[in-house]
PAZA-851347 format. One record per residue (C-alpha): residue number from 0; residue in three letters; chain; x, z, y. Coordinates in Angstrom, 3 decimals. Layout:
! PAZA-851347
+-----+--------+--------+----------+----------+----------+
| num | residu | chaine |        X |        Z |        Y |
+-----+--------+--------+----------+----------+----------+
| NUM |    ala |      A |        X |        Z |        Y |
...
+-----+--------+--------+----------+----------+----------+
***
This chain:
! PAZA-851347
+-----+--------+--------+----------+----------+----------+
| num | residu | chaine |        X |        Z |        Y |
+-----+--------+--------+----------+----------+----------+
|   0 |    unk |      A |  122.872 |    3.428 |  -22.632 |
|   1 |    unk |      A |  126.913 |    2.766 |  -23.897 |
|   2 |    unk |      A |  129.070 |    1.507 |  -21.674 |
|   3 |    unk |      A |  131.899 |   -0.196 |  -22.321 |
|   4 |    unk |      A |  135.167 |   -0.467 |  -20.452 |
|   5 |    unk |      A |  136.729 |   -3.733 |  -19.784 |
|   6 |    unk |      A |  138.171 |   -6.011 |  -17.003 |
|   7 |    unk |      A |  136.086 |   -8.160 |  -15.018 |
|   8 |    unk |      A |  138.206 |  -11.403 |  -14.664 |
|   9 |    unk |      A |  135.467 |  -12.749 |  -11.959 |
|  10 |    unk |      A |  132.920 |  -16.132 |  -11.750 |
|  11 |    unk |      A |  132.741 |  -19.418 |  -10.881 |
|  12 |    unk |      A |  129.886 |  -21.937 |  -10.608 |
|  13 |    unk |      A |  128.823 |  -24.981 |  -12.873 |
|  14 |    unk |      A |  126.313 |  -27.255 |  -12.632 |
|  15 |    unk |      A |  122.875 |  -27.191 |  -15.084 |
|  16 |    unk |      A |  124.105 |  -30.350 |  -16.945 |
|  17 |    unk |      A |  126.628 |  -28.250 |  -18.340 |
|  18 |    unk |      A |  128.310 |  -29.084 |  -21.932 |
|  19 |    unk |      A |  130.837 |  -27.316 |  -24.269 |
|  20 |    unk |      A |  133.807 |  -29.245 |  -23.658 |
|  21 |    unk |      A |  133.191 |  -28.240 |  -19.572 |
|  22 |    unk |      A |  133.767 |  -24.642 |  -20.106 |
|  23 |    unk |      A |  137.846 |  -24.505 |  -20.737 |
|  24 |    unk |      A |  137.636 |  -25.721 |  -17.363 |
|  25 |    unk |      A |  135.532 |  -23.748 |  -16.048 |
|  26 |    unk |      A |  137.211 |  -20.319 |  -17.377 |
|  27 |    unk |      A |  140.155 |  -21.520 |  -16.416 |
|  28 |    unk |      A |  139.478 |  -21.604 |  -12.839 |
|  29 |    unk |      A |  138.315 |  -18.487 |  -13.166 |
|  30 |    unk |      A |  141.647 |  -16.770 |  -14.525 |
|  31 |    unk |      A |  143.434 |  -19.025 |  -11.874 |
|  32 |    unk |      A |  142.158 |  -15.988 |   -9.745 |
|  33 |    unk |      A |  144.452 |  -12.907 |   -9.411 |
|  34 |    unk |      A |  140.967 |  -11.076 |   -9.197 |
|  35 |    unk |      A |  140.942 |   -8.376 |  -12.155 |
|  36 |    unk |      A |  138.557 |   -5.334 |  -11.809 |
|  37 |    unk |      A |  138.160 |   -2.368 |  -14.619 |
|  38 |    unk |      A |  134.396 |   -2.193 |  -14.971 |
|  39 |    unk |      A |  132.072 |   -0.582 |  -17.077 |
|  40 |    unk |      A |  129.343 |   -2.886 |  -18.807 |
|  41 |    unk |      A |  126.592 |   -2.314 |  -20.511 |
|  42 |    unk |      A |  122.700 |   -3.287 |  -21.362 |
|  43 |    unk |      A |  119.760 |   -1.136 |  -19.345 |
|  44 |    unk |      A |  115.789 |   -1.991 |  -18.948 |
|  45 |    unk |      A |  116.472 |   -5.775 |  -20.491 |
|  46 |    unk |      A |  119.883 |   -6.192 |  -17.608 |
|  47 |    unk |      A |  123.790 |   -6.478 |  -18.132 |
|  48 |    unk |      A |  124.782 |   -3.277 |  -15.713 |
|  49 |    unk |      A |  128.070 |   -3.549 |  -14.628 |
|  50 |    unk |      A |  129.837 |   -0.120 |  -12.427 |
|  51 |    unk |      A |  133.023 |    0.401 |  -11.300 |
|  52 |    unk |      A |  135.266 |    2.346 |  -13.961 |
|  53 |    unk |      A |  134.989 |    5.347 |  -11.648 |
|  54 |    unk |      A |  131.269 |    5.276 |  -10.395 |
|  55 |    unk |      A |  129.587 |    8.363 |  -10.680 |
|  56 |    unk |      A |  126.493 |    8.963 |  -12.641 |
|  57 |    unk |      A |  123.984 |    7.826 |   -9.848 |
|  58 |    unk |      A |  125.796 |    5.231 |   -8.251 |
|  59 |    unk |      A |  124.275 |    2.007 |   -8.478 |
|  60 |    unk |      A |  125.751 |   -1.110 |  -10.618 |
|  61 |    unk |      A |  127.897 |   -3.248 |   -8.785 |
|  62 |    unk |      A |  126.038 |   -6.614 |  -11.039 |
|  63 |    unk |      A |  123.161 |   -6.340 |  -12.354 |
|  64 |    unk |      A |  121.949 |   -9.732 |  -14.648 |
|  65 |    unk |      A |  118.001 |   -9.902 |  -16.415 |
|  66 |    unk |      A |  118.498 |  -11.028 |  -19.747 |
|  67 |    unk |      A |  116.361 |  -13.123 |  -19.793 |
|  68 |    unk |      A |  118.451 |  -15.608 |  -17.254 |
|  69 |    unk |      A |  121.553 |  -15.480 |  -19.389 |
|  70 |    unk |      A |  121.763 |  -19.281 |  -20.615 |
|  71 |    unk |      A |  124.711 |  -19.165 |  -23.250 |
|  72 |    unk |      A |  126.797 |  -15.865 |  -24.606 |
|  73 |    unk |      A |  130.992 |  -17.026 |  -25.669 |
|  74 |    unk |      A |  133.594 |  -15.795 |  -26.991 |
|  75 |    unk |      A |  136.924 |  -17.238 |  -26.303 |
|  76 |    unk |      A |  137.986 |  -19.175 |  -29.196 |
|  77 |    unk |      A |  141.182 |  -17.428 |  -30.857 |
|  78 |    unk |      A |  140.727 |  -15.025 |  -28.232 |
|  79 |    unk |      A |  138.691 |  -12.180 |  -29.466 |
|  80 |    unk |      A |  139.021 |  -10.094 |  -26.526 |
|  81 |    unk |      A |  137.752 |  -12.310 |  -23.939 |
|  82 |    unk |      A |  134.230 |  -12.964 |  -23.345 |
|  83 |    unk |      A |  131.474 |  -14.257 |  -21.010 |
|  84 |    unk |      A |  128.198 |  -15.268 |  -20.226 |
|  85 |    unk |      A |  126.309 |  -18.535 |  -18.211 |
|  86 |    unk |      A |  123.598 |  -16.870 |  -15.975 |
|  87 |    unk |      A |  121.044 |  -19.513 |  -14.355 |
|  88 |    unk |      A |  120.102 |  -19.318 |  -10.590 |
|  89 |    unk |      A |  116.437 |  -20.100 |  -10.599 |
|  90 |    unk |      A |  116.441 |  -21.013 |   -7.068 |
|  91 |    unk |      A |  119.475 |  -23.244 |   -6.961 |
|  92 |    unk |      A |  120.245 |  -25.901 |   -9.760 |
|  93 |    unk |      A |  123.881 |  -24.217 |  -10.849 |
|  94 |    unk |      A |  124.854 |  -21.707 |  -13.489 |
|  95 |    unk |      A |  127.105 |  -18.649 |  -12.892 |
|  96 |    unk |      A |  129.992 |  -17.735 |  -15.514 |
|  97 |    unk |      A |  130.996 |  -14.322 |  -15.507 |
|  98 |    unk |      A |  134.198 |  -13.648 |  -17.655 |
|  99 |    unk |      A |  135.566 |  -10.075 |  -18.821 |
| 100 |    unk |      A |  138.195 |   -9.173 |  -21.472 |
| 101 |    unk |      A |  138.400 |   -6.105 |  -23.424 |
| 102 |    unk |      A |  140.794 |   -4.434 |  -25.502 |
| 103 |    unk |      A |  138.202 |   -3.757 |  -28.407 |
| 104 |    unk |      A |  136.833 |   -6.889 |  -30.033 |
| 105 |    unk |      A |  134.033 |   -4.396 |  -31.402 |
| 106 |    unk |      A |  132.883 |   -3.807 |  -28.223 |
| 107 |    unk |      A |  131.816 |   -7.366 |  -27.731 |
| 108 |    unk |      A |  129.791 |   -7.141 |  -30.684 |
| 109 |    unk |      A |  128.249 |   -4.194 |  -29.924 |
| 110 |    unk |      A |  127.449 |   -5.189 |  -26.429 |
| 111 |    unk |      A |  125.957 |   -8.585 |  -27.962 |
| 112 |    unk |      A |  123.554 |   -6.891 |  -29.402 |
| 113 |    unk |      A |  122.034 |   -4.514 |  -26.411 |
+-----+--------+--------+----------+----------+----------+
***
């Protein structure tokens, strides 16, 4: 598995309903946050693995998403840098946003496609 090293900018919430023109909104209540954390991300057995930048090899990943619940991949639009991902809560009728940036837009790319 490659890992990648970026910033985790944090979450927020959003309801199932939502739609594209929601989701400035949404990531920008998330930067509104002074929360930055340098991560390493990365896709393992069908899950985005996130660790902290100085885990060791058998720690455990801090977030840990199935694939299969990730609703809608973006890319920040003139921002190639920053991206994200919608997760769906199958118990609860809201979406999770996770947000990171990176310095490499290839890494996005590469990380897009496991």
């Amino acid at each position: 598995m490659k890992l990648y090293k970026v910033e985790y900018l944090g979450y927020a919430t959003a309801d199932r309903r939502l739609s594209p023109p929601m989701i400035p909104w949404i990531l920008a209540e998330i930067r509104k946050g002074s929360f930055i954390q340098k991560v390493s991300v990365g896709v393992k057995n069908g899950s985005i693995v996130c660790y902290p930048r100085d885990a060791r090899a058998r720690d455990p990943p801090s977030m840990s998403h199935p694939l299969h619940l990730v609703c809608r991949h973006i890319v920040i639009h003139g921002n190639v840098t920053t991206f994200g991902y919608f997760l769906r809560d199958l118990a609860e009728s809201i979406l999770y946003c996770y947000l990171f940036q990176t310095t490499e837009p290839d890494d996005i790319i590469a990380l897009s496609k496991g």
